[in-house]
C-alpha atoms as a printed R data frame, in Angstrom:
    type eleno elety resid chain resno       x       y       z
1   ATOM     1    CA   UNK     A     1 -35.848   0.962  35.012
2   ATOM     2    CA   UNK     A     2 -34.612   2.438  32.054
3   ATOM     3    CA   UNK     A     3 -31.309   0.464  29.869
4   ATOM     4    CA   UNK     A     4 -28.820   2.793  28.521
5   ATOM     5    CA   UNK     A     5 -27.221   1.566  25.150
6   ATOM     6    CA   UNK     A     6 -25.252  -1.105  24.472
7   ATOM     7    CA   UNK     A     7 -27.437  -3.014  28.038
8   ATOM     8    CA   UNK     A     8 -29.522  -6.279  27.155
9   ATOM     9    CA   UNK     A     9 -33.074  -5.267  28.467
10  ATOM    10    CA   UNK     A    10 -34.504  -7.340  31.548
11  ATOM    11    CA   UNK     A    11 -36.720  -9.756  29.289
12  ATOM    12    CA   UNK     A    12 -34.104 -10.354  26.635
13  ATOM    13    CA   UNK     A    13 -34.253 -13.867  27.455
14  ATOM    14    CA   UNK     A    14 -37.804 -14.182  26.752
15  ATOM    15    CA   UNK     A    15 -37.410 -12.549  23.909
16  ATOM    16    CA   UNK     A    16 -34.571 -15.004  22.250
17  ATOM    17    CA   UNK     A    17 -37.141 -17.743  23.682
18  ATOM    18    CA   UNK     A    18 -39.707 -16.360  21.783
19  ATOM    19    CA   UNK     A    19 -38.073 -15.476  18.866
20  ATOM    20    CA   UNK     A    20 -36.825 -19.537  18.836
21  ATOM    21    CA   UNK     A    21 -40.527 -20.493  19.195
22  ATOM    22    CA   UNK     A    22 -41.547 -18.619  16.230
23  ATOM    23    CA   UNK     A    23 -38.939 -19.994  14.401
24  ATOM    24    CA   UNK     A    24 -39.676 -23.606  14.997
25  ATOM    25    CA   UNK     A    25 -43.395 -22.377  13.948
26  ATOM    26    CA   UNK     A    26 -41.909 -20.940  11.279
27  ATOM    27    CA   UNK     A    27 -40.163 -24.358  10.365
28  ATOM    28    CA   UNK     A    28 -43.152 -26.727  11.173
29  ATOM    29    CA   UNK     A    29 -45.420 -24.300   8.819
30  ATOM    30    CA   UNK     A    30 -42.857 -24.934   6.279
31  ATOM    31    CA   UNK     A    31 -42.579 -28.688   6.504
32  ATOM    32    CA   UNK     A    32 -45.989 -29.053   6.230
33  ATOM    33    CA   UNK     A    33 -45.771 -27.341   3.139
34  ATOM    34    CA   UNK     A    34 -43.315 -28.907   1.662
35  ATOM    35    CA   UNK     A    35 -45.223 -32.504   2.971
36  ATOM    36    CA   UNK     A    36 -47.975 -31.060   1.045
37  ATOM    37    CA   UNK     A    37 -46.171 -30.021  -2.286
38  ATOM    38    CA   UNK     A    38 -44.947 -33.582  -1.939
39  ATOM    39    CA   UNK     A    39 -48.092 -35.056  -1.819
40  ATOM    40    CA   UNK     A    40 -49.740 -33.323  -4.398
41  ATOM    41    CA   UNK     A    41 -47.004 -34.393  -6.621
42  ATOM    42    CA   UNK     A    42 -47.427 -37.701  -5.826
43  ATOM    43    CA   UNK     A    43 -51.131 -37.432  -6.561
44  ATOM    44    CA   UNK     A    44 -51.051 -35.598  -9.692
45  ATOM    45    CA   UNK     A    45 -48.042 -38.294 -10.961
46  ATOM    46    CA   UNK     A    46 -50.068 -41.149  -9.269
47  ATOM    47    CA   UNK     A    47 -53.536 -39.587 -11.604
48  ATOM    48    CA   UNK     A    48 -51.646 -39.236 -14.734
49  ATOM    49    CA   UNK     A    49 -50.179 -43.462 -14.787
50  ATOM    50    CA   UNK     A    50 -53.929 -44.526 -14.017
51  ATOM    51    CA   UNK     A    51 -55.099 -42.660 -16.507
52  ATOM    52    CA   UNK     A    52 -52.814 -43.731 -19.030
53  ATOM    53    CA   UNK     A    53 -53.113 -47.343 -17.713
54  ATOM    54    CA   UNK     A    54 -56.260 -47.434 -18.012
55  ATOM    55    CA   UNK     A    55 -56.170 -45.936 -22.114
56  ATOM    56    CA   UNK     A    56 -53.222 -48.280 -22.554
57  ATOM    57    CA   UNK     A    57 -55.793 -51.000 -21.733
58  ATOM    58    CA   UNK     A    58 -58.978 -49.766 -23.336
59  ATOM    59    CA   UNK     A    59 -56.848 -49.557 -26.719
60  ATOM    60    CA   UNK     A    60 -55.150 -52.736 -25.936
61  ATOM    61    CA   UNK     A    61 -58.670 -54.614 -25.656
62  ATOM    62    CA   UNK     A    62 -59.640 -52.987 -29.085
63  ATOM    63    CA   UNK     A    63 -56.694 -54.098 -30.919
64  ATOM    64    CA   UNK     A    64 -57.134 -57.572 -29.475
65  ATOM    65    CA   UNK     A    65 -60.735 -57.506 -30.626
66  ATOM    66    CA   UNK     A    66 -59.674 -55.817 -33.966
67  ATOM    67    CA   UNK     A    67 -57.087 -58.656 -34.593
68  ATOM    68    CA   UNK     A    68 -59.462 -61.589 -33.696
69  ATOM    69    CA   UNK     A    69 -62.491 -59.840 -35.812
70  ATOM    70    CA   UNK     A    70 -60.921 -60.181 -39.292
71  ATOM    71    CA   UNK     A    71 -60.063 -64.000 -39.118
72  ATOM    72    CA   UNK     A    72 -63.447 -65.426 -40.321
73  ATOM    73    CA   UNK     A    73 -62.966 -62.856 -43.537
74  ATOM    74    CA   UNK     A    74 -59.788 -64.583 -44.725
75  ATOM    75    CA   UNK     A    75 -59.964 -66.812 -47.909
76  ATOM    76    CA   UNK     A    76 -61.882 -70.522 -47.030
77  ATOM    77    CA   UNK     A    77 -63.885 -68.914 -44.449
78  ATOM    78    CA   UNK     A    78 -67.588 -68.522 -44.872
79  ATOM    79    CA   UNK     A    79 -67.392 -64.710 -44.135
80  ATOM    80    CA   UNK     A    80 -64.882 -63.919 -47.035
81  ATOM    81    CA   UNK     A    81 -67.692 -62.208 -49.241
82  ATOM    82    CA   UNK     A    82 -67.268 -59.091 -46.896
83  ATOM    83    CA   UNK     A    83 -63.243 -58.842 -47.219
84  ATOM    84    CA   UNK     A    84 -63.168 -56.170 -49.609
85  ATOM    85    CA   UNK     A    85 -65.955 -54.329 -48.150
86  ATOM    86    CA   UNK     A    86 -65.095 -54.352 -44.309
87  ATOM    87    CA   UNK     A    87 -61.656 -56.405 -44.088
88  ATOM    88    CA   UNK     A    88 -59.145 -53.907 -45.154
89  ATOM    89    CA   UNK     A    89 -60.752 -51.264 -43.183
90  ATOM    90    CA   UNK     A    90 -60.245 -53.602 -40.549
91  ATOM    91    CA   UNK     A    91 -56.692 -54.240 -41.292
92  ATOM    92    CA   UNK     A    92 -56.283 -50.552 -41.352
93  ATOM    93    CA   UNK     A    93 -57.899 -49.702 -38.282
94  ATOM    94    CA   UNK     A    94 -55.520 -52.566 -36.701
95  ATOM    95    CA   UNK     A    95 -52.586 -50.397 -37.872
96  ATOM    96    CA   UNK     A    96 -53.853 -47.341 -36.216
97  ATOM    97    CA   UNK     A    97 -54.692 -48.678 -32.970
98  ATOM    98    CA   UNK     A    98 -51.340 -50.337 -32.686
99  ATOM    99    CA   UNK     A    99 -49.729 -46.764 -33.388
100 ATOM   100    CA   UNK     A   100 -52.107 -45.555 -30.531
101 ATOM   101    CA   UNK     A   101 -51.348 -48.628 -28.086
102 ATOM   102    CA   UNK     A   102 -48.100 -47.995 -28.402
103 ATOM   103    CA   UNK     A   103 -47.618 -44.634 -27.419
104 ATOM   104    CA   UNK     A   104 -50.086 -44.711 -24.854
105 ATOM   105    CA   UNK     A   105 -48.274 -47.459 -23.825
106 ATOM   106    CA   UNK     A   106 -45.173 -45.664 -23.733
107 ATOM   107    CA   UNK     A   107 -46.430 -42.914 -21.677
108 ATOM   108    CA   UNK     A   108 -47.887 -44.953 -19.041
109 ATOM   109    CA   UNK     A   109 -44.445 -46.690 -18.653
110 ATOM   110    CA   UNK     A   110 -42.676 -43.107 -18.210
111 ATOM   111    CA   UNK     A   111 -45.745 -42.415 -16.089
112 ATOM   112    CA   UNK     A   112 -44.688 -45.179 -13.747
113 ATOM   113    CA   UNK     A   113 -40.895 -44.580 -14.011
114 ATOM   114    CA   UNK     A   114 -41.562 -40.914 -12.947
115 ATOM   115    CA   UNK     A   115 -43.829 -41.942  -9.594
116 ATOM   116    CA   UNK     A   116 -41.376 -44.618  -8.988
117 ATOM   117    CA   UNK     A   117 -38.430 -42.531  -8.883
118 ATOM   118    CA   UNK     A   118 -41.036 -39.810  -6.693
119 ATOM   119    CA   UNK     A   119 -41.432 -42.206  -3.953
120 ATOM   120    CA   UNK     A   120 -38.022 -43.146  -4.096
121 ATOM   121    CA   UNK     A   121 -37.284 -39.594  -3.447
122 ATOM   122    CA   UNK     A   122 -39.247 -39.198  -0.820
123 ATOM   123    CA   UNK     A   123 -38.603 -42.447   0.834
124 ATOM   124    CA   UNK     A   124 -34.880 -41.563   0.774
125 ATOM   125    CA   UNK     A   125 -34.901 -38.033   2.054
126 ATOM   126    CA   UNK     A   126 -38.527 -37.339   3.546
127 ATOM   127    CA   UNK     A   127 -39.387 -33.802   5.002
128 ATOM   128    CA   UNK     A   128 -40.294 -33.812   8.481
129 ATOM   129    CA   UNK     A   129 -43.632 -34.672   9.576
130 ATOM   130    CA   UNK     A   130 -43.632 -36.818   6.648
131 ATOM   131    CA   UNK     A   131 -44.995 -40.607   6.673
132 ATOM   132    CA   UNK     A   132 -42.491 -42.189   5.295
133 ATOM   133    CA   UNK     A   133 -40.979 -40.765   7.714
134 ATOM   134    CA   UNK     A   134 -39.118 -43.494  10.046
135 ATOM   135    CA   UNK     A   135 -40.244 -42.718  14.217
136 ATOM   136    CA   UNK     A   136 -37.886 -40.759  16.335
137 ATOM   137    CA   UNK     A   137 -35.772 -43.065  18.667
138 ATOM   138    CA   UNK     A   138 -35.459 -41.892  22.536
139 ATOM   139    CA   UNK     A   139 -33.050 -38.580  22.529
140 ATOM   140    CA   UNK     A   140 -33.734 -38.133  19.033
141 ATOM   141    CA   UNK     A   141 -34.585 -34.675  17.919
142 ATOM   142    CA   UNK     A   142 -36.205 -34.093  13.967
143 ATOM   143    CA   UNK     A   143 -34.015 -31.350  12.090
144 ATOM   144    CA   UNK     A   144 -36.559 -28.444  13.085
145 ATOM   145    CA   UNK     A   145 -34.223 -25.524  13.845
C-alpha cells in the first residue's frame, strides 16, 4: 500500500517506539558518562589530598625531628662545641621546613575541603545509575526520558 502525503505510514507506531528506545539508550549512555566524569573527579580530588597528606606528614616528621635535634647543642649541654658549626644551620633549616609544612599543609586542607564539598555534590543531586544513588521505591521511575 502506498500513503499519500500528509498519512502516518502503517508502522509509525513502531517507529515512535523505537525512536523512544533509542532515546532512553541515548540517556542511559549519557548517565553513565556523566557517573564516570563524576568518578574520575572524585579520584583525581581523592589522589591529590593523599598526596598532599602524606607530604604534609613527611615534612611534619622532619620539623619535629629538626626541632628535637638542636636541644643537646644549647649552652650547658655537652654537645654545645658543635653550635656554631651545625646549630644555626639547624635553626635555619627549622625555618624552612616550617614555611614548607605550612603550605603543604594548607593545600591538603583545601584538598579535603574540595572532595568534601564533591561528595556533597554528588550525594545531594546524584546522576542516575549512580551509587549514592538512594533505590527506587515500587512505582518509582528514575528521570530517564
Amino acid at each position: 500500500m502506498s500513503t499519500m502525503q500528509g498519512e502516518e505510514p502503517e508502522n509509525h507506531q513502531s517507529a515512535k517506539r523505537s525512536n523512544f528506545k533509542s532515546r532512553r539508550a541515548l540517556a542511559k549512555i549519557l548517565a553513565e558518562e556523566e557517573i564516570w566524569q563524576w568518578n574520575e573527579a572524585e579520584a583525581e580530588a581523592e589522589s591529590h589530598y593523599s598526596y598532599w597528606l602524606r607530604i604534609t606528614k613527611i615534612i611534619g616528621a622532619a620539623f619535629v625531628i629538626d626541632t628535637l635535634v638542636p636541644i643537646p647543642m644549647l649552652a650547658g649541654f655537652p654537645l654545645h662545641f658543635l653550635w656554631f658549626s651545625v646549630g644555626k644551620y639547624l635553626v635555619l633549616l627549622w625555618a624552612a621546613l616550617a614555611t614548607g609544612l605550612f603550605y603543604a599543609a594548607v593545600v591538603a586542607s583545601s584538598g579535603r575541603k574540595y572532595l568534601k564539598e564533591l561528595r556533597e555534590i554528588n550525594r545531594r543531586s546524584p546522576p542516575p545509575g549512580s551509587p549514592y544513588r538512594k533505590a527506587l521505591g515500587k512505582g518509582q521511575r528514575d528521570n530517564l526520558p
